[in-house]
C-alpha positions, -999 to 999 in steps of 0.1 A, spaced: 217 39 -269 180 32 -271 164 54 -293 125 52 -292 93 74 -283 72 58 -255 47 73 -241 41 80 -200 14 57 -199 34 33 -218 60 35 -196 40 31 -166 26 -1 -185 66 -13 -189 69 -2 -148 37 -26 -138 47 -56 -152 83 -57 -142 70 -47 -106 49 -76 -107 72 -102 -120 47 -127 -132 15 -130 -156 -7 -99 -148 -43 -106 -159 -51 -78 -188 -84 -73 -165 -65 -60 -136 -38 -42 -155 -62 -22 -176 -77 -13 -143 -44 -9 -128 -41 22 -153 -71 36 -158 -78 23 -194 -103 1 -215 -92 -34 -226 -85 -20 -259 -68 6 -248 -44 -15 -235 -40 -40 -261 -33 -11 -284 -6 3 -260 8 -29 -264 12 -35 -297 31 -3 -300 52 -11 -273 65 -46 -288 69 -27 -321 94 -2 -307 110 -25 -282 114 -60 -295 149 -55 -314 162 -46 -279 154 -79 -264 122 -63 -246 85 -82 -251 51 -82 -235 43 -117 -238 6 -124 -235 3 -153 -220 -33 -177 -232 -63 -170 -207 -43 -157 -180 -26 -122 -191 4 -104 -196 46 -109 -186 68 -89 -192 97 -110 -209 135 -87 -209 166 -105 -226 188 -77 -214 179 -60 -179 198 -32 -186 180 -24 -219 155 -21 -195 170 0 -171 188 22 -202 156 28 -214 140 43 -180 175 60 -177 175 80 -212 142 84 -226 123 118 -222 89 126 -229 69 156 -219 31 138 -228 19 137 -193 23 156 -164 44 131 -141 67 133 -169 69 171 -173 71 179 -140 103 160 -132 118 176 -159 109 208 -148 122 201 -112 155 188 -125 161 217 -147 153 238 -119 180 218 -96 207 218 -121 211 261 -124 212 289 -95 197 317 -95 172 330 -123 153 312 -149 133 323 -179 96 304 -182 93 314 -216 130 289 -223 122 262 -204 84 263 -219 99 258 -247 126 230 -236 97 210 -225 69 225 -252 46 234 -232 20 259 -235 24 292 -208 -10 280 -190 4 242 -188 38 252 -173 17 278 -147 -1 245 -134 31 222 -134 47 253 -115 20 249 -89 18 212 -82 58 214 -79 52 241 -54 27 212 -36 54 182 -40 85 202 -29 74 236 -11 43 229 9 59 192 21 96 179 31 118 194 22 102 226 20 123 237 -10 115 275 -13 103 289 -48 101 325 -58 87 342 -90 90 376 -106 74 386 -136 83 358 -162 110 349 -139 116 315 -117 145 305 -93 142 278 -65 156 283 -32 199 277 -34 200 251 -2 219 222 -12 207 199 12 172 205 -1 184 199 -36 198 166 -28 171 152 -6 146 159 -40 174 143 -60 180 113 -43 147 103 -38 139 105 -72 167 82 -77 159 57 -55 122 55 -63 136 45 -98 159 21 -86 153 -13 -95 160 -44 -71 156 -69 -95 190 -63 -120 228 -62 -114 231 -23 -115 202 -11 -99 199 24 -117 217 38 -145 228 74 -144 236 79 -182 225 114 -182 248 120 -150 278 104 -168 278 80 -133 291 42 -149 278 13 -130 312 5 -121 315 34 -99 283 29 -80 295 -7 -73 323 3 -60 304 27 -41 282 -2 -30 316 -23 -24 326 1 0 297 9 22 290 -25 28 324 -27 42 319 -4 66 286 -11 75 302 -55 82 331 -39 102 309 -12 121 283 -42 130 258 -16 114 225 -29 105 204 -15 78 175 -29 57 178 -28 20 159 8 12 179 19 33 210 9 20 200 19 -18 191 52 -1 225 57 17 242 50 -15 228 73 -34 231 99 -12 266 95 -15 262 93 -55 244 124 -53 273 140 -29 299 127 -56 279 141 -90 268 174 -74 306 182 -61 322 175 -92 301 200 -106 306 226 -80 276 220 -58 286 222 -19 273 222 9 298 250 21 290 273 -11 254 273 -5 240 307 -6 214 328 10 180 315 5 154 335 -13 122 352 4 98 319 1 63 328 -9 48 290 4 67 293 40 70 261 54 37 248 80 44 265 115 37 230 126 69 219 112 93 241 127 76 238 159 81 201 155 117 208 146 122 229 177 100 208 201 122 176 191 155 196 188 169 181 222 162 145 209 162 146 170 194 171 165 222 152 150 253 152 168 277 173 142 306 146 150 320 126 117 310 95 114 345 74 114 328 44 88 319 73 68 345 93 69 371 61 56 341 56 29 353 89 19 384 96 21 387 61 -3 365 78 -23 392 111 -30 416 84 -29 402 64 -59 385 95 -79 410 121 -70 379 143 -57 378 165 -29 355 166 0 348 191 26 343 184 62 310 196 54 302 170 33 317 143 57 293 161 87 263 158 58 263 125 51 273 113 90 235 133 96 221 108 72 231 73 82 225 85 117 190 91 108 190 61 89 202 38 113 176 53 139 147 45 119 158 9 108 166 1 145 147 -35 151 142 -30 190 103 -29 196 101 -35 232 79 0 247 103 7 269 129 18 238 103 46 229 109 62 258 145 58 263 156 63 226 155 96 208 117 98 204 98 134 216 68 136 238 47 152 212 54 122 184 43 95 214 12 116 224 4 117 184 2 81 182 -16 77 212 -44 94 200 -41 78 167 -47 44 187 -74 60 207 -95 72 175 -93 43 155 -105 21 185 -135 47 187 -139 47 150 -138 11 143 -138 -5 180 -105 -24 173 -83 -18 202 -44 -22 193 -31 -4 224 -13 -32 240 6 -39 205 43 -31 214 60 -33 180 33 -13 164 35 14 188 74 17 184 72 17 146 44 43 147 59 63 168 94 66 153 77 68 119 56 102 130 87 118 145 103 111 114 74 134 96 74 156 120 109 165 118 117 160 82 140 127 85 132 101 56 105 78 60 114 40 57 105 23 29 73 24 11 53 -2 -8 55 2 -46 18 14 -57 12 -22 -73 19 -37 -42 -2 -11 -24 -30 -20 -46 -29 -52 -44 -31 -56 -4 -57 -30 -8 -77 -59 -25 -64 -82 -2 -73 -63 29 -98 -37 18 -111 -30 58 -77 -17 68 -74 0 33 -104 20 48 -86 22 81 -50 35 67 -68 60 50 -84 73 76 -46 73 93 -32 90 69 -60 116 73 -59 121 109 -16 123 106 -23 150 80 -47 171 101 -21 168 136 12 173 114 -3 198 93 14 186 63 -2 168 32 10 134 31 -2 115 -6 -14 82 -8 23 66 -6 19 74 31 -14 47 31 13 23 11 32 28 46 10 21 64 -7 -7 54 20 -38 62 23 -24 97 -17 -25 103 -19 -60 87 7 -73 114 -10 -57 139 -44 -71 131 -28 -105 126 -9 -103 160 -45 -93 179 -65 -121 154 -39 -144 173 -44 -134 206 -79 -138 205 -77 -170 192 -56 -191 209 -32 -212 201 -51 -234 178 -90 -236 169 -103 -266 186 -109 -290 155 -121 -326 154 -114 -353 124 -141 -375 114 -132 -407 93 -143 -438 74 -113 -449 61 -85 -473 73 -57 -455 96 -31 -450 70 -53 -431 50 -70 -414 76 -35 -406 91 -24 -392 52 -52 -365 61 -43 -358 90 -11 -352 83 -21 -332 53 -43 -308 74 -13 -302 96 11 -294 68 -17 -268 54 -30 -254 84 -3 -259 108 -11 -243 140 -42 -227 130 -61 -258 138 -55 -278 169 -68 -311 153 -83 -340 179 -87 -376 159 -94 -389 143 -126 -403 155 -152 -428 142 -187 -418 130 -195 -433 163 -175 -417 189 -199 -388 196 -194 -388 232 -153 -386 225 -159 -356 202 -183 -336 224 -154 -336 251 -127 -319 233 -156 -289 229 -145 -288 192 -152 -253 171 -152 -266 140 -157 -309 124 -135 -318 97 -152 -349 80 -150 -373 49 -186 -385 55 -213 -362 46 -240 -375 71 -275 -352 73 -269 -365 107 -236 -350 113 -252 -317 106 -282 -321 132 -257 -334 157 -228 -310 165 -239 -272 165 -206 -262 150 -195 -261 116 -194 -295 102 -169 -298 67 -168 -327 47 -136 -334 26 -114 -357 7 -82 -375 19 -65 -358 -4 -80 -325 13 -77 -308 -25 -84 -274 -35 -124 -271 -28 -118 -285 3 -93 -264 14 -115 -232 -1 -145 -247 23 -119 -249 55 -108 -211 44 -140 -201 44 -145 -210 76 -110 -198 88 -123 -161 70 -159 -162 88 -142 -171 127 -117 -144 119 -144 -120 110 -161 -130 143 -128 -128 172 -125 -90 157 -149 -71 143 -183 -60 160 -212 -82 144 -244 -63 136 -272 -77 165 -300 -80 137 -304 -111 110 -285 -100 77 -318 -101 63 -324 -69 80 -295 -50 65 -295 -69 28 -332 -65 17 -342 -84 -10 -361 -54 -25 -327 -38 -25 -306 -67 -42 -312 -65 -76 -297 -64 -115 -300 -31 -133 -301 -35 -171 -287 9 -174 -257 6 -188 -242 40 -179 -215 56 -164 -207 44 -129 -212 76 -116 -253 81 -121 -257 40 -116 -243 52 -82 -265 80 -84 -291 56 -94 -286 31 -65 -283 59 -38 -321 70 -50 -334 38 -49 -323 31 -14 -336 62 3 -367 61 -11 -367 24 5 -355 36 39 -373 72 35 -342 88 53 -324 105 20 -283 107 27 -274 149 27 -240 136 14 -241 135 -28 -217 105 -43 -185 121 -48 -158 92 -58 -132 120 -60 -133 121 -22 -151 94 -10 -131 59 -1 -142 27 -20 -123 -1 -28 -122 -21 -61 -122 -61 -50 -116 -89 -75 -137 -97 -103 -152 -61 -108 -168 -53 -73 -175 -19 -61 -184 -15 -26 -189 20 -19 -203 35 19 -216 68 32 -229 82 69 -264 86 75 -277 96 106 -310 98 104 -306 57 99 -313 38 129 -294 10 111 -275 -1 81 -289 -8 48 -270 -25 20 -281 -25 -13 -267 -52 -40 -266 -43 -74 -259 -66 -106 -247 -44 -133 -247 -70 -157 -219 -62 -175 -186 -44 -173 -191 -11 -165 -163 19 -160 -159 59 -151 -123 78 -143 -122 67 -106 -132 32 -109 -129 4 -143 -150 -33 -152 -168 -28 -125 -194 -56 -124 -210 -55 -90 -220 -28 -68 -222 -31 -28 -237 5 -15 -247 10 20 -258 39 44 -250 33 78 -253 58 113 -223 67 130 -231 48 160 -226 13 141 -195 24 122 -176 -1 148 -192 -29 128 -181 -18 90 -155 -43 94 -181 -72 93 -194 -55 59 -163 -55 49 -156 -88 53 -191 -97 38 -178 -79 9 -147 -95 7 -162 -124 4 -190 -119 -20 -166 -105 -40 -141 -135 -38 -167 -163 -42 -190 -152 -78 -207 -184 -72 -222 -175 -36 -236 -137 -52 -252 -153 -78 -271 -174 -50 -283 -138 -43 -297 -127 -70 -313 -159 -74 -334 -152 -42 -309 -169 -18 -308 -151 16 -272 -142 25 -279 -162 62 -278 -196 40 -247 -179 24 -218 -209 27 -197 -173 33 -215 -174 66 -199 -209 80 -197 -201 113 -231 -187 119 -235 -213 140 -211 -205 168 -221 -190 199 -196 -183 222 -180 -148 231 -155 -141 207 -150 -108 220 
């Protein structure tokens, strides 16, 4: 048994680095959690002091960061398993939940205050964000209070659905066992038997499901086994108890307006009715036909939202309702009038969407979700549809009634990445037009070719190679871009495309220039360009360094002054970073946006902070990129977002403006050039 006293934030350090799997910079993972570089390297000295005789290590690794290093992976998972701490308030309100799943009926605060020392006023709080995570959203579980009194609604099926998710968000993919249930008295040998034998049936059925939902099927029948051999039915549930948060009226109309489509079928599911009856067989339990009806309901619903089948046509012919397909269409419909990106001929997008809302709507489970490292770190990657999942997940909230939490943006975010990739694509073409220019002898010239195919595959459609002289040649393929290993003054003056020169090795900086490129044309075929110079929109009044070394919150402040008073239009909205989206891009750069109306265009200000600077919502933040822009331009945020992006990624290019560089001469701005319709 591992015996040691972690912290929460500890913990979450521990949870981090084995999501990530490999070095994670000390930079990001101090940001990651919301502390100061010192902070951390404090947390993890203590951590290595209580955990190193059990095989577990934080490794730092010379000038890149942090790994995790684990011996054993089931110390690892024991330690997750058994260890209980009431410091912060993730920690204390699980605890609370649990206790309150594990008794029926009443429940004295002042006891389980104490079981958890806690103060009366702390548990009052943890009381009410439990009734936000369990009454107000799926599954509704009812909570009633009298006098120093508590008891939680007695529906079983409730009970387990808060259960089992809390098992299989702590269940990890990377070791043998998966999860431990020490405290459950579950042995590992059991749940891979379990495992064993739904796979099985799932082979023999031809049943297809991905792996959440697999881990989720099998812990609802872990769940079924634990909470029967304790006496917990489904048959013995009893009446539920007045609820003082009722459920949103949108829900049960949801329920009842998708009734016809969405109700399960009440048969027995014959692969999971042998899963259980081997199951009494081997653990000499008893199951009711309840139960077998219970978890039939489940892989039904499971199955439904892992089907693959994303032709349109399924929508409308599988078990979807008219209201979750009108939903989505309006979802489509506002984000092309939001951001002018139009996905509406995007078959598997719609089909995923659509099953995915009816699955809110009616209280099934959600597929999987994104772990919140992974969430973040797309977020970085693709910071304009962060913006744009966000305001998804708003818009679901508002027609679904329901509060939704930012794992529902984690959701979202793969699918709109496809999406945009699929319509990036068809915009494109097959391949960008591309010629080769070279000096060298064939076989070398032929080793770069061959090297820009194995890169770039069909993202280029390379013509060549040609000669310096074989302008004519060159001028007939209509290339977009030209690849060369001469840099010639002349080239440039020549060709009005883009004109690259590389090695024959095409190594890294040479692949960063043709990426660049590849980013710029890609910003081009789908967002709306602004119609004025960038000049117009980046000042160079307004990019600047600010020696202040505050808080991030007045240098915001600070920033937001100094831009009116340029524009002489002040912003009625103040900075509010508890409500406002930003995103956080590599190396320490803020960019931060807000709706002004009484603009007749944007205006971007550019601030060096000079230094690492930090608040609550936002750490080592290095670089600020504020703007204002009307409502009537927001179709092109996705160009500043890109500009962003790309400042951000490339230190070297927003230096250039600070020095007094205009961001037109920016090598970010490659295709500048190019004057065809991309739209």
């Amino acid at each position: 048994m591992i015996n040691v006293n972690l912290t929460s934030r500890q913990k979450q350090i521990l949870w981090l680095l084995n999501a990530r799997q490999t070095v994670y910079s000390g930079k990001e993972l101090s940001s990651a959690m919301g502390i100061s570089d010192r902070t951390l390297r404090t947390d993890i000295t203590q951590i290595n002091r209580q955990l190193e005789s059990y095989g577990i290590k934080i490794e730092a690794v010379h000038s890149k960061g942090y790994l995790l290093s684990v011996q054993n992976p089931k110390n690892l998972l024991e330690l997750f398993a058994t260890m209980e701490n009431y410091q912060t308030k993730e920690d204390r309100i699980l605890s609370l939940i649990l206790r309150l799943l594990a008794k029926v009926g009443w429940q004295n605060l002042g006891e389980l205050e104490d079981e958890i020392h806690v103060s009366h006023a702390t548990m009052e709080k943890d009381i009410k964000s439990i009734r936000h995570r369990y009454s107000q959203q799926y599954p509704y579980l009812k909570i009633e209070r009298k006098g120093n009194q508590i008891r939680i609604e007695d529906d079983e099926k409730k009970k387990r659905s808060i259960l089992i998710r809390t098992y299989v968000e702590n269940w990890d993919y990377d070791s043998k066992e998966g999860i431990i249930l020490l405290k459950d008295d579950f042995k590992s040998g059991q749940l891979a038997k379990i495992q064993e034998l739904l796979n099985e049936q799932l082979t023999q059925t031809d049943t297809y499901l991905d792996d959440y939902a697999f881990v989720y099927l099998t812990m609802t029948v872990v769940v079924m086994y634990l909470r029967n051999r304790n006496g917990f039915t489904i048959e013995d549930m009893s009446e539920p108890v007045e609820s003082v948060v009722p459920a949103p009226a949108s829900f049960l109309q949801a329920q009842l307006g998708a009734a016809r489509i969405t109700e399960p079928t009440g048969e027995i599911d014959a692969s999971m009715q042998i899963l259980l009856q081997e199951m009494e067989r081997i653990w000499e339990i008893q199951f009711s036909k309840s139960e077998y009806r219970y978890l039939s309901e489940i892989k039904q619903q499971l199955v439904f939202l892992c089907e693959k089948n994303t032709q349109r046509d399924f929508i409308f012919l599988s078990r979807t309702d008219e209201t979750s397909r009108a939903i989505v269409d309006e979802l489509r419909e506002a984000l092309n009038a939001q951001y002018g990106i139009d996905f509406s001929e995007d078959d598997m997008l719609y089909v995923g969407l659509t099953r995915h809302v009816q699955g809110i709507r009616t209280g099934m489970m959600t597929p999987p979700r994104p772990n919140r490292v992974l969430g973040e770190e797309l977020r970085k990657k693709y910071p304009f549809l962060g913006e744009m999942v966000h305001f998804m997940r708003r818009f679901l909230e508002e027609r679904c009634e329901m509060s939704l939490g930012s794992q529902e943006e984690n959701y979202l975010l793969p699918p709109m990445i496809l999406a945009e990739s699929a319509l990036y694509q068809k915009r494109r073409g097959s391949g960008i037009p591309t010629a080769v220019i070279s000096h060298f002898n064939d076989s070398t010239t032929m080793c770069l070719m061959n090297q820009l195919k194995q890169h770039y595959g069909a993202i280029l459609d390379l013509y060549g190679p040609f000669t310096l002289h074989e302008r004519n040649l060159i001028d007939q393929k209509n290339a977009s871009l030209i690849v060369s290993t001469v840099r010639a003054d002349a080239l440039y003056q020549a060709f009005r495309v883009p004109v690259l020169k590389v090695s024959p090795l095409l190594d890294a900086s040479d692949q960063i220039g043709i990426d660049l490129y590849l980013y710029s044309l890609k910003n081009r075929y789908l967002y709306q360009a602004p119609l004025l110079p960038m000049a117009e929109y980046f000042p160079n009044s307004l990019c600047y360094r600010l020696t202040n070394k505050n808080n991030i919150l007045p240098l915001l402040a600070e920033i937001k002054e100094r831009l009116e008073k340029e524009t002489g239009y002040p912003c009625p909205s103040k900075i509010n970073m508890e409500s406002d989206y930003f995103c956080v891009l590599t190396n320490g750069f803020l960019f931060y946006y807000q709706i002004n109306n009484r603009l007749a265009q944007s205006v971007v200000s550019l601030v060096d902070l000079g230094k690492e600077t930090s608040c609550r919502y936002a750490r080592n933040i290095r670089t600020v990129m504020y703007m204002q822009m009307p409502q009537s331009m927001r179709p092109t945020l996705g160009w500043f977002y890109y500009i962003a992006m790309e400042l951000a990624q490339y230190p070297e290019e927003l230096k250039a403006v600070f020095s007094g560089k205009s961001l037109e001469d920016l090598t970010i701005n490659i295709s500048r050039n190019i004057t065809e319709n991309f739209r």
